[in-house]
C-alpha positions in Angstrom: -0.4 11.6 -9.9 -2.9 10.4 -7.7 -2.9 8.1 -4.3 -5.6 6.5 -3.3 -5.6 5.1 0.5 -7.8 1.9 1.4 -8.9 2.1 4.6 -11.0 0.4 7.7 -11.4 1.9 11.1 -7.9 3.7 11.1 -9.6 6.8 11.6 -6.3 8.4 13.7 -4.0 7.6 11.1 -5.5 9.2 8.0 -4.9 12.5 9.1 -0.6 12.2 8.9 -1.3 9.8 5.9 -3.1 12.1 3.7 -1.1 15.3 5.0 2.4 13.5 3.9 0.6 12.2 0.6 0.2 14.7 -0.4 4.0 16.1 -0.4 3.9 12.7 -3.4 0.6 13.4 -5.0 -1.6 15.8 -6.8 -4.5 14.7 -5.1 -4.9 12.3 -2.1 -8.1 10.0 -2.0 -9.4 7.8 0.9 -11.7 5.1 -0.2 -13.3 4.2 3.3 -14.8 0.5 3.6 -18.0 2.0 4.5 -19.3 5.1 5.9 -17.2 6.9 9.2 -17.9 10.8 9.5 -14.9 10.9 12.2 -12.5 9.6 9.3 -14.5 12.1 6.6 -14.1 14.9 8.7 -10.2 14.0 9.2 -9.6 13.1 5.5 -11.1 16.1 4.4 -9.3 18.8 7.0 -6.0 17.2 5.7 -6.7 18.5 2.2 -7.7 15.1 1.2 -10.9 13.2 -0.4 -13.3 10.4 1.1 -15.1 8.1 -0.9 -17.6 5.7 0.7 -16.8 2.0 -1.0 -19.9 -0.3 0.4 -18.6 -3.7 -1.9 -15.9 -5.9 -1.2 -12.3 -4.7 -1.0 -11.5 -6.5 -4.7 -9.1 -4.4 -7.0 -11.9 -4.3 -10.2 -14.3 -3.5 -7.9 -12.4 -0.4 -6.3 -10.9 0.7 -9.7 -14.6 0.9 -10.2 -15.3 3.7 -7.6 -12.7 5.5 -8.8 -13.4 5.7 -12.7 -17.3 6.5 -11.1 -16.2 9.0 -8.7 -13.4 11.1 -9.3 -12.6 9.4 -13.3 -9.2 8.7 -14.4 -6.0 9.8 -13.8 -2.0 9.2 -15.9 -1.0 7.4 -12.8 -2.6 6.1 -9.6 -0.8 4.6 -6.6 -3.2 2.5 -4.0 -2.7 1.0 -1.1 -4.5 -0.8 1.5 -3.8 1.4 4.7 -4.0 -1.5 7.9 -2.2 -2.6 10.8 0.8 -3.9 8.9 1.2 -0.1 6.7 4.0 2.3 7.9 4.1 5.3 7.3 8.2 5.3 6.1 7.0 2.8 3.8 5.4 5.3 1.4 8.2 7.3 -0.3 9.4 3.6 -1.9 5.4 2.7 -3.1 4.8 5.9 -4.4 8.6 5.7 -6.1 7.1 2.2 -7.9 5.6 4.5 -10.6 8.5 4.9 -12.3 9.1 1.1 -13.4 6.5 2.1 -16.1 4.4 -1.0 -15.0 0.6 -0.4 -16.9 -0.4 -2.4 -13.3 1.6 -3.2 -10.9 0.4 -5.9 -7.7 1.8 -6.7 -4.5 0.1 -9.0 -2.9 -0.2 -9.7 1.1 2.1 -12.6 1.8 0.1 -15.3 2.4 0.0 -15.9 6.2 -0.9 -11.9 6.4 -4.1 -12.3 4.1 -7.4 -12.2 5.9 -9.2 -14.3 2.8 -10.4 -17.4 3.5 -9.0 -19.3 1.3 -5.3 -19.1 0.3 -4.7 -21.6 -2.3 -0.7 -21.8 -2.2 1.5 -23.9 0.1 3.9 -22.3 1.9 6.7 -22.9 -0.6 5.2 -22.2 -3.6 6.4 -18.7 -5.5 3.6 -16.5 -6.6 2.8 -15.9 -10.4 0.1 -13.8 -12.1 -2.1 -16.9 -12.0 -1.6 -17.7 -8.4 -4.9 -15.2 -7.1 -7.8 -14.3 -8.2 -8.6 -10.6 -7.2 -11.0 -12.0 -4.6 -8.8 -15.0 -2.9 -5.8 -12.6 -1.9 -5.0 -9.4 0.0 -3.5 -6.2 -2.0 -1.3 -4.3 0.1 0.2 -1.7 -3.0 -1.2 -1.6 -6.4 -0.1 1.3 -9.2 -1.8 1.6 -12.6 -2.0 4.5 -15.5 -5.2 5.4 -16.7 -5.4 2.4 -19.1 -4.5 -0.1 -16.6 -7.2 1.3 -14.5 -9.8 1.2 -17.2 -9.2 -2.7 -17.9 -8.8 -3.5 -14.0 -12.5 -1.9 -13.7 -13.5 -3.9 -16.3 -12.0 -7.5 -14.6 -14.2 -9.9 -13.1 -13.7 -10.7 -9.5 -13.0 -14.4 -9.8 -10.4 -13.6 -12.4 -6.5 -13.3 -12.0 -3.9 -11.2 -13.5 -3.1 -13.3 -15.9 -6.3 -12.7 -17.6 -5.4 -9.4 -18.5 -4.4 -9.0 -22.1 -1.0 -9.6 -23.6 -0.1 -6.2 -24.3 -0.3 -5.2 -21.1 2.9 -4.7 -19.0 1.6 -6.3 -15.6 4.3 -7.1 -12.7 2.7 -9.7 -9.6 4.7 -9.9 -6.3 4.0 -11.2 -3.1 5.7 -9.1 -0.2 7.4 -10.7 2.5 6.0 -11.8 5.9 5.4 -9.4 8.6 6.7 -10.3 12.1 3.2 -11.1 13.0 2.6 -13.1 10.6 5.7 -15.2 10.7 4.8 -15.8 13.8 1.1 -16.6 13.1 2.9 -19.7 10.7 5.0 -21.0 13.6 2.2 -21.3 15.8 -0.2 -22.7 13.2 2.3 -25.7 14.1 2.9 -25.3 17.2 1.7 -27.6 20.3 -1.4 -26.6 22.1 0.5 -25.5 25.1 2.9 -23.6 22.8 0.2 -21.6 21.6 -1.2 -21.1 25.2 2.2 -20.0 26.5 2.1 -17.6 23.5 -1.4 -16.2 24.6 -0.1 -15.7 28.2 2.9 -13.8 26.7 1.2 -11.7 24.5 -1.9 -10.5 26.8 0.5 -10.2 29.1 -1.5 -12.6 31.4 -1.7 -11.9 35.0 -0.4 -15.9 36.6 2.5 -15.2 33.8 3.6 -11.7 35.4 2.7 -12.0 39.0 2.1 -15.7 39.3 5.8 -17.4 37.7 7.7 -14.5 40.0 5.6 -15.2 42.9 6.5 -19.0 43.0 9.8 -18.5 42.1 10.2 -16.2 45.3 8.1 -18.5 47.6 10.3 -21.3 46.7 13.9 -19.3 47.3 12.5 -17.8 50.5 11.4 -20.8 51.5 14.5 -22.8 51.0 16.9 -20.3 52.3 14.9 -20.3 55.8 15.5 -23.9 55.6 19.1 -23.4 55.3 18.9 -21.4 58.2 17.1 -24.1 60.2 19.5 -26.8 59.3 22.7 -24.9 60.7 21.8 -25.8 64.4 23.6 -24.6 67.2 23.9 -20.5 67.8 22.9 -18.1 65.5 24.8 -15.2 65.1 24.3 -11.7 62.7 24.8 -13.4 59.5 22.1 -15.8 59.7 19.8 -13.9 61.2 20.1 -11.5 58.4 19.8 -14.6 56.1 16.8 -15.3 58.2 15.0 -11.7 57.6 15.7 -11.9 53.8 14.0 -15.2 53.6 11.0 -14.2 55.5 11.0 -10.9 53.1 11.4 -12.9 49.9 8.7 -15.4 51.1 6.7 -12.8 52.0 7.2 -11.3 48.4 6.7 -14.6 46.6 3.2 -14.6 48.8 2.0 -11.3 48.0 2.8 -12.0 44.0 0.9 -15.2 44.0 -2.4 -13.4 45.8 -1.5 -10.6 43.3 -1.8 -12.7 40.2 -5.0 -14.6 41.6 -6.7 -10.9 42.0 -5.9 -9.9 38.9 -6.8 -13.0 37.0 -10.3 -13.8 39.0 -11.2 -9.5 38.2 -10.4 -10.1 34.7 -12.8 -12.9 34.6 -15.4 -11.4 36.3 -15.2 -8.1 33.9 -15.1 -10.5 30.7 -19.1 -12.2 32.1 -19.9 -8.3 32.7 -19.1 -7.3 29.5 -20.7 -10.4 27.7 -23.7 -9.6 29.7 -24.0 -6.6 28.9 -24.1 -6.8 24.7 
């Protein structure tokens, strides 16, 4: 059995891929989406094999590499290492062999796929005529040695369904990953909703400093009016009210300035940085 890895600049992760590949696997390949000595040199101390793959990222065209490079094999298990790829995931895709599938698909879901264009609505199920190999995003893919041949042999701008009869060809599309359900709800979402998002996210500096600072200027500030509004003598209890509303205030103050810092550095590093490239 062979697994074949598809990866772009995850140079840190092929190492513990490869190495627990091939506890599954005969022999463990890394297709790299163009040339990276670090990831070479990492694939190939882990036992595994790198293959430079300068076309697009289309199943025929990466069955092709591999009938070229390193020929055929009874059973080959692919999958497009990324962000979204964990490694716990790969005892289930490399158990996917045994469905005796000639090929076997799963496709991105759609609000995960990079490709432009994504021709299905958002309620509408998948079927081996919903992609073409170059509209849609392969995360697993398993073929035997003839299913490879007649992949390699596809055009780009055909689908699965293409594929003759008499072969025994299975299409999913996996489910959404938390980023990408949220990438949906957002696509929707008002303009503020998706700058709130942003704040959250980057973890914005008027979000973390700023929102605390107010809301401790504002307390302090009415608790010391409190204190002024009581009249008369003042004894221990408010004057200890008193001290905790200058210190809160004085919190509240040092947030805001805090968050202003922050915020007009991070600006200044951004015109840096695009000055510098």
């Amino acid at each position: 059995m062979r697994l074949v890895f598809v990866a772009r600049g995850q140079s840190l992760r092929l190492g513990s891929a490869v190495t627990r590949g091939l506890d599954f696997a005969d022999e463990v390949i890394v297709i790299g989406l163009g040339d990276d000595e670090e990831a070479r040199s990492l694939v190939e101390v882990a036992g595994g094999t790198y293959i430079v793959h300068d076309e697009d990222s289309h199943a025929p065209l990466l069955a092709r590499t591999l009938l070229d490079t390193v020929g055929e094999c009874e059973q080959t298990v692919a999958i497009g290492l990324d962000d979204h790829w964990k490694l716990r995931n790969l005892p289930h895709q490399m158990a996917l062999t045994r469905a005796g599938h000639d090929i076997y698909i799963a496709f991105k879901h759609r609000s995960d796929s990079e490709k432009a264009d994504v021709p299905l609505s958002d309620d509408e199920q998948v079927t081996e005529g919903s992609y073409t190999y170059s509209q849609a995003d392969i995360s697993v893919m398993c073929m035997t040695g003839e299913g490879l041949r007649i992949l390699a042999d596809c055009d780009v701008h055909t689908s699965p369904a293409d594929l003759p009869e008499e072969m025994d060809v299975r299409i999913i599309e996996l489910d959404a990953t938390p980023i990408g359900r949220q990438r949906e709800s957002l696509t929707s979402a008002s303009r503020f909703a998706q700058f709130f998002y942003w704040m959250l996210e980057s973890k914005h500096p008027l979000l973390l400093f700023g929102i605390p600072g107010i809301t401790f200027f504002v307390l302090g500030f009415k608790m010391a009016k409190a204190v002024m509004d009581i009249g008369g003598p003042h004894d221990t209890v408010s004057l200890g009210v008193a001290l905790a509303a200058f210190a809160v205030t004085l919190v509240g103050v040092l947030s805001l300035v805090t968050s202003l810092l922050l915020y007009g550095i991070g600006k200044q590093i951004d015109k840096i940085q695009v000055e510098q490239t």
